[in-house]
C-alpha positions in Angstrom: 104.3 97.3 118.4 102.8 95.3 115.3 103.8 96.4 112.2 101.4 96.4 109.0 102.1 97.7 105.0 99.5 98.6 102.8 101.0 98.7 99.4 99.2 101.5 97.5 98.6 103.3 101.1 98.1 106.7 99.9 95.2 105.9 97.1 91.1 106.0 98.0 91.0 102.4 99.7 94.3 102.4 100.2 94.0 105.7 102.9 91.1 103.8 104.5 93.0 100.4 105.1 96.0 102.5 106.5 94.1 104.6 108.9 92.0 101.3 110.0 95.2 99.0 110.9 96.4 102.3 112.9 93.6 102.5 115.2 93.6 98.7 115.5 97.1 99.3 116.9 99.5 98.6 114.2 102.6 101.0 113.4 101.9 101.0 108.9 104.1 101.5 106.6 102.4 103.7 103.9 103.6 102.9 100.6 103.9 104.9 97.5 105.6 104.9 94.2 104.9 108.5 93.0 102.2 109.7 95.2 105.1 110.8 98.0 102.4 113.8 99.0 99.4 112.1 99.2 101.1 108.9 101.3 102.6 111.8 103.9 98.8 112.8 104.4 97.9 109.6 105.1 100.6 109.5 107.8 99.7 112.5 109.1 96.1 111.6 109.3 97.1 108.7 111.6 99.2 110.9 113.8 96.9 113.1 114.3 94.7 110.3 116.0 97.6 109.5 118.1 98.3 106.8 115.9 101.7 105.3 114.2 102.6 105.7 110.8 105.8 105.6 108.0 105.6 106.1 104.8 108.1 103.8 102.3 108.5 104.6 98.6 109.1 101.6 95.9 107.9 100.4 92.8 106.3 96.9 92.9 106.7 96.2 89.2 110.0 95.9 89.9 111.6 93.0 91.9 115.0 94.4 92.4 112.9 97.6 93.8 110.9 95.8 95.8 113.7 94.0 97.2 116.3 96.6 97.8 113.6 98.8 99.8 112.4 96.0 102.1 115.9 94.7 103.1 116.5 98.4 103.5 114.1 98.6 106.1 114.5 95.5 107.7 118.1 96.2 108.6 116.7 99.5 110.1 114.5 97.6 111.8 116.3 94.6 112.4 114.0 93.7 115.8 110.8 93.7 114.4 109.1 92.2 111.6 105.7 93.0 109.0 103.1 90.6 110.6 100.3 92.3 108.2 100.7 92.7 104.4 97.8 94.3 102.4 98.6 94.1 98.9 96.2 96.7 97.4 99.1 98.6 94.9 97.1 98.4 91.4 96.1 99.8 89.0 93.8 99.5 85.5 94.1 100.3 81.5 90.9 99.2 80.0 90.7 98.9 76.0 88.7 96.2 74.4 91.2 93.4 73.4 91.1 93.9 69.8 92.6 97.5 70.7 94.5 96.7 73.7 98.2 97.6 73.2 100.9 94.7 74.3 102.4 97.9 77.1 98.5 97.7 77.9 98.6 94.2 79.0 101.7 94.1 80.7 101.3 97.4 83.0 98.5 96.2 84.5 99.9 92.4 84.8 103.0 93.9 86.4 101.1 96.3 88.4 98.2 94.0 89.9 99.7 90.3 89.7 103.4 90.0 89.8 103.7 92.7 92.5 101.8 90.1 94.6 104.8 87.7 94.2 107.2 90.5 94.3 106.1 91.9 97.9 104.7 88.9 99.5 108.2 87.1 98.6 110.1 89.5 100.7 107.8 89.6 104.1 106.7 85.8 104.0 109.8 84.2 105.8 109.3 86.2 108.5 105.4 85.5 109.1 106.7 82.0 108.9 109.2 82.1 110.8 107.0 84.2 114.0 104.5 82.1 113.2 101.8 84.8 113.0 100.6 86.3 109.6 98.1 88.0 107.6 98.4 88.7 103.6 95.3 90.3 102.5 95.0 91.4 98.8 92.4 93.6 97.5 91.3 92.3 94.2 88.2 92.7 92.4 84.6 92.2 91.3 86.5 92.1 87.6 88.7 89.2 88.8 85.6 87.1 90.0 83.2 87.6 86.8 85.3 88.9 83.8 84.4 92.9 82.7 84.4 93.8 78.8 87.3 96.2 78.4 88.7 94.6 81.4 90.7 91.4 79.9 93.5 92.7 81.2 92.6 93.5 85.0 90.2 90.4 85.0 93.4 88.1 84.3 95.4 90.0 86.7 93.1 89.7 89.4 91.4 86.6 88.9 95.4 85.6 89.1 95.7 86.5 92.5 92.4 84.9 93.3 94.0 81.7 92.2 97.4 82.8 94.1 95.3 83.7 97.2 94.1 79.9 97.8 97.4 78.0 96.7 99.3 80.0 99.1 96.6 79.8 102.0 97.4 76.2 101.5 101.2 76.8 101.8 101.3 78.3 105.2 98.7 77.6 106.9 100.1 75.2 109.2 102.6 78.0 110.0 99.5 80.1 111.4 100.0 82.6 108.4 96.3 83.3 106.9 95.9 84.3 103.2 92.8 86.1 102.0 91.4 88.0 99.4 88.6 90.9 99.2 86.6 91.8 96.1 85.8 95.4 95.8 82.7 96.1 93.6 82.3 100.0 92.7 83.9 101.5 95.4 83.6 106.1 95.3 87.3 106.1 94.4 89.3 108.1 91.9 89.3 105.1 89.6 85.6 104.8 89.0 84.9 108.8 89.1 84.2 108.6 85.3 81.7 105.9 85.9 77.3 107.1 85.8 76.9 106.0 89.5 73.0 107.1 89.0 72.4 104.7 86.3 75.0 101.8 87.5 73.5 101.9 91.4 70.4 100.2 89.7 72.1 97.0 88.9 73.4 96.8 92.8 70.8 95.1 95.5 71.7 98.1 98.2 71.2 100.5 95.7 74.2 102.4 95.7 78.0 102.5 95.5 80.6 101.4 98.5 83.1 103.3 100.3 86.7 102.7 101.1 86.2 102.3 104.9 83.3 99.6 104.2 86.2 97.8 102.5 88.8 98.7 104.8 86.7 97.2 107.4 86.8 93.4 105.9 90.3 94.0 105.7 90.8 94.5 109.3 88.8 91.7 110.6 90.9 89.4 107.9 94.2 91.1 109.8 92.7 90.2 113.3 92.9 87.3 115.9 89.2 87.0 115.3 90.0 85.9 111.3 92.5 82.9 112.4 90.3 80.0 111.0 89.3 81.6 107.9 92.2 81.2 104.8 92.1 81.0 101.4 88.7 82.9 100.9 87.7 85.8 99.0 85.4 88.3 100.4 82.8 89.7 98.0 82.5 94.0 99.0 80.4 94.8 96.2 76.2 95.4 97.9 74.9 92.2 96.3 76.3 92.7 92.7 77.6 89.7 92.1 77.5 86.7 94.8 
């Protein structure tokens, strides 16, 4: 059995990565941090497909938290290891910057970019060590060309843009790939607000994504078939921004 996590597992994308790297044959460890109901769903979605599911509850903000629940599984687990990390936990608080609140800032740093280090920290020995890996973070269309009201996520994400390739340089030798895909406006809870009518005219395809057209670059980038590509980021956003 391969195992997989998907930080942020129970959320829109997040559901659609999970239930992917389940039918691709991976055992995924569906995290939360408050969503406990909505992560159970996820698992038994999978189940129900005769797949192979956990969930695992922490907060990546927080590295003793992060820490103390992945040591905490490993000696459960003491014969396996995570060959597959999708870091997709985040999260946004838009403001322009001349209103943006310091707690503003730092949520969504914490939340998005030092939960990268926090997570990926913890499983990377391991991929090293196996000599098999695959870190995929979901970033963002924000990260790649700056939003207004988004200096906050932009820097966050463009952060672990920058992360993404100075790792992939790290380990590649080790046959542990790092990549990165850019959601544009995915039909998610966090863009619900958003006039998809009116916005669907700046997009080439003419109209939003959907979770599983993500979740499906994210499952080729966790696959054999992805082992020479490192250090890229994959633009999932119908021709918005190239």
């Amino acid at each position: 059995m391969k195992y997989a996590l998907v930080t942020g597992g129970s959320g829109g994308i997040g559901q659609a990565i999970c239930i992917k790297l389940a039918g691709m044959g991976y055992h995924v460890l569906v995290h939360y941090n408050s969503g406990k109901v909505a992560a159970e769903k996820v698992v038994s979605i999978i189940e129900e497909s005769n797949g192979s599911a956990e969930t695992i509850q922490f907060d990546v903000t927080g590295f003793e938290n992060v820490q103390l629940a992945l040591s905490n599984w490993k000696k459960n687990n003491n014969d396996v290891h995570i060959s597959v990390l999708v870091n997709n936990a985040g999260m946004s608080k838009d403001n322009l910057m001349i209103w943006m609140k310091q707690e503003e800032w730092s949520k969504v740093i914490d939340t998005n970019l030092n939960s990268f280090f926090y997570v990926t920290s913890q499983l990377l020995q391991d991929m090293i060590i196996n000599k098999f890996g695959r870190i995929i973070n979901v970033v963002s269309l924000s990260g790649l060309k700056g939003l207004p009201g988004q200096t906050n996520y932009s820097a966050a994400k463009a952060g672990v843009i920058g992360a993404t390739k100075a790792l992939a340089q790290e380990v590649g030798k080790k046959k542990v790939t790092v990549n990165a895909v850019a959601p544009g406006y995915i039909r998610t809870e966090m863009i619900k607000e958003l006039d998809e009518k009116e916005l669907k005219k700046l997009i080439p395809v003419n109209r939003f994504g959907t979770p599983e057209e993500v979740a499906e670059a994210v499952g080729f980038l966790a696959s054999e078939g992805s082992s020479y590509i490192t250090g890229e980021v994959i633009n999932i956003n119908g021709g918005l921004y190239t």
